[in-house]
C-alpha positions as CSV (number, residue, x, y, z in Angstrom):
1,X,-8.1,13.4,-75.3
2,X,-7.0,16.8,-74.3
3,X,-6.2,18.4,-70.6
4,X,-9.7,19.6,-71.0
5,X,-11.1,17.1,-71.3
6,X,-9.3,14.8,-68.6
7,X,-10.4,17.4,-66.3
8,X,-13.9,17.3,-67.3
9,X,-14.2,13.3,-66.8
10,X,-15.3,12.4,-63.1
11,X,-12.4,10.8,-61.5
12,X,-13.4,6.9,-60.4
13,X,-12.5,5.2,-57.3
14,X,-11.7,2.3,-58.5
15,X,-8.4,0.9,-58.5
16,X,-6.8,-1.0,-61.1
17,X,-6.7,-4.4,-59.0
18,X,-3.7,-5.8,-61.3
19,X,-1.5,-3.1,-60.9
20,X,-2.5,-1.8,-57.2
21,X,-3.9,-5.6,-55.3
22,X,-6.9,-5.9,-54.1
23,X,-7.9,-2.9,-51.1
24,X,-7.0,-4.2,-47.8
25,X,-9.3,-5.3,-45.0
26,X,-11.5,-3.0,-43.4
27,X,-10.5,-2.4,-39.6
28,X,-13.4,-3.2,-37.2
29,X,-12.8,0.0,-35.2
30,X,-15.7,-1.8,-32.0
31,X,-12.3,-3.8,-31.3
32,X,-10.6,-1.7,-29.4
33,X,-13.6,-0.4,-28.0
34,X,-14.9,-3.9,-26.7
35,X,-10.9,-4.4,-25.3
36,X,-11.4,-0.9,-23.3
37,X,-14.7,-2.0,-21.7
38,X,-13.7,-5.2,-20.6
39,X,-10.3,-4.1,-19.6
40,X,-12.4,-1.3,-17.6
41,X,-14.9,-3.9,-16.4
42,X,-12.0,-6.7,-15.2
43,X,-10.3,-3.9,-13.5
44,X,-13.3,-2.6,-11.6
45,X,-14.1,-6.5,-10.3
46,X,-10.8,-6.9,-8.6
47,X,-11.2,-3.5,-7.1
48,X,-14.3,-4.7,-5.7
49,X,-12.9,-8.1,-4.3
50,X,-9.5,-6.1,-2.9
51,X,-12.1,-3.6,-1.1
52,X,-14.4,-7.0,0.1
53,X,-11.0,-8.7,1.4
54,X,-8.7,-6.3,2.3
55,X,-11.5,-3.2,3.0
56,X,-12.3,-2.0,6.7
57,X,-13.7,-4.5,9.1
58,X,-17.0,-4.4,10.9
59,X,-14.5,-5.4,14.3
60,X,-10.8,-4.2,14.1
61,X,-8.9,-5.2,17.3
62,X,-5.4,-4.2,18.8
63,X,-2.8,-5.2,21.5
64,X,-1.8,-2.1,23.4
65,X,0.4,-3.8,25.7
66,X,0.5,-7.1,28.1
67,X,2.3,-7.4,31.7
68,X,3.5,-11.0,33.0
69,X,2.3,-10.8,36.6
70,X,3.8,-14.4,37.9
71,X,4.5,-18.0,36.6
72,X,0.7,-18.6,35.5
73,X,-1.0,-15.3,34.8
74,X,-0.7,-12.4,32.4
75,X,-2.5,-9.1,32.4
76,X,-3.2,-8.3,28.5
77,X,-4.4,-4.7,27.1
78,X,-6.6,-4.3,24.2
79,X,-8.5,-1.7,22.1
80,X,-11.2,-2.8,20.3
81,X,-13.0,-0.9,17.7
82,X,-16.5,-1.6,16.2
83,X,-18.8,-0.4,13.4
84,X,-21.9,-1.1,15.2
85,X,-21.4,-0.3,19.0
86,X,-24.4,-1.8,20.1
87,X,-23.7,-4.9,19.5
88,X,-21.7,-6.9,21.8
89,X,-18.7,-8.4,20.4
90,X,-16.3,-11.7,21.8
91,X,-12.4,-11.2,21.7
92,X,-10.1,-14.3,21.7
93,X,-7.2,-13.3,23.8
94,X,-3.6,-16.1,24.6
95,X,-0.8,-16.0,26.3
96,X,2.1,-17.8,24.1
97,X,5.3,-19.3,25.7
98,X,8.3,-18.3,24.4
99,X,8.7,-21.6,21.5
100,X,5.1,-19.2,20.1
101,X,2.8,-22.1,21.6
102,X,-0.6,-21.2,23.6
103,X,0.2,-21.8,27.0
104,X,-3.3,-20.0,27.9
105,X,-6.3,-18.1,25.7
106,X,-9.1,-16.5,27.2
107,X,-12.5,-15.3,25.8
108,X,-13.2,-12.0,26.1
109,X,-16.9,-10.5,26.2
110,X,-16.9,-6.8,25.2
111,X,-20.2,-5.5,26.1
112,X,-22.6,-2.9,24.2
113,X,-21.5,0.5,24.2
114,X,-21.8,4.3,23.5
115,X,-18.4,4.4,22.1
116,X,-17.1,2.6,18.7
117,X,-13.4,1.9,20.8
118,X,-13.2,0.6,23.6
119,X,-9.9,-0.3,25.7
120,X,-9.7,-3.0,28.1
121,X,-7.7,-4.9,30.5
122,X,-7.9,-8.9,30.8
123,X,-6.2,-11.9,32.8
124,X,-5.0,-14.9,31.2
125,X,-4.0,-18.1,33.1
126,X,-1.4,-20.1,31.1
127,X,-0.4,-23.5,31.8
128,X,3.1,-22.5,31.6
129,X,5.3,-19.3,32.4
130,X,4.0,-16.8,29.4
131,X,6.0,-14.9,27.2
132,X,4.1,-13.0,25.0
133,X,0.5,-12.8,24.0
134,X,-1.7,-12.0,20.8
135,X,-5.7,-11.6,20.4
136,X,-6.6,-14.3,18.2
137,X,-9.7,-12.7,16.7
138,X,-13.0,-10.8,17.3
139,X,-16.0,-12.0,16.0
140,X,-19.9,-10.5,16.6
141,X,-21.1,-14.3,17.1
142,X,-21.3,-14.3,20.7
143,X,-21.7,-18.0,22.5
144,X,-24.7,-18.0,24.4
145,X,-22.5,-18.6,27.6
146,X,-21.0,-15.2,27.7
147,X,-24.1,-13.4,27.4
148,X,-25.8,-11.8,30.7
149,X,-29.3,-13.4,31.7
């Protein structure tokens, strides 16, 4: 054969298998692709569960300040914020002796209002000399017994 005619012949894909192996494996190129979507998908859930748990509240309360006013009694500030303020909401308020036990706890009705915040002042009675005090929690269940009428 001359250079001609080399050029002339069609050039074949295939490869000699002795000399050159068999071709390898053909990469599935939707693996990487299916990784990236679920990656995507897993990262997006535990955003959603972060934002359910650790999102804003419907009721977010706050200790502003408490005074000790004798033996048996403590005056306690709060602030409490709602989404919904027409709905009235029940703060558990206590007075802790100075070990961190409940010496007292009140509850707390804070009734329907204009304003989302709203700061008030309560007494707790404590068995024992107070020290400090916390609010417990807020919840929208109000007991039947706190409500008016």
């Amino acid at each position: 054969m001359t250079e001609r005619e080399e050029a002339a012949t069609p050039v074949t894909s295939q490869r000699p298998t002795d000399r050159y192996g068999t071709r390898p494996a053909v990469r599935r190129r939707w693996t990487p692709v299916a990784l990236t979507v679920a990656v995507v998908l897993l990262g997006c859930l535990v955003a959603f569960i972060g934002y359910q748990k650790y999102g804003p509240k419907d009721i977010d309360s706050e200790q502003l300040g408490y005074t000790i006013l004798d033996d048996a009694t403590m005056s306690v500030r709060i602030k409490v914020t709602r989404k919904d303020p027409s709905k009235p909401v029940v703060c558990f308020v206590r007075a802790m002796a100075r070990d961190s036990v409940e010496v007292g706890r009140r509850e707390v009705l804070v009734e329907p209002s204009t304003s989302g915040t709203i700061e008030l002042t309560t007494t707790v009675k404590a068995s024992s000399r107070p020290a400090s005090s916390s609010i417990y929690a807020c919840s929208s269940q109000v007991p039947s017994y706190l409500r008016a009428g």
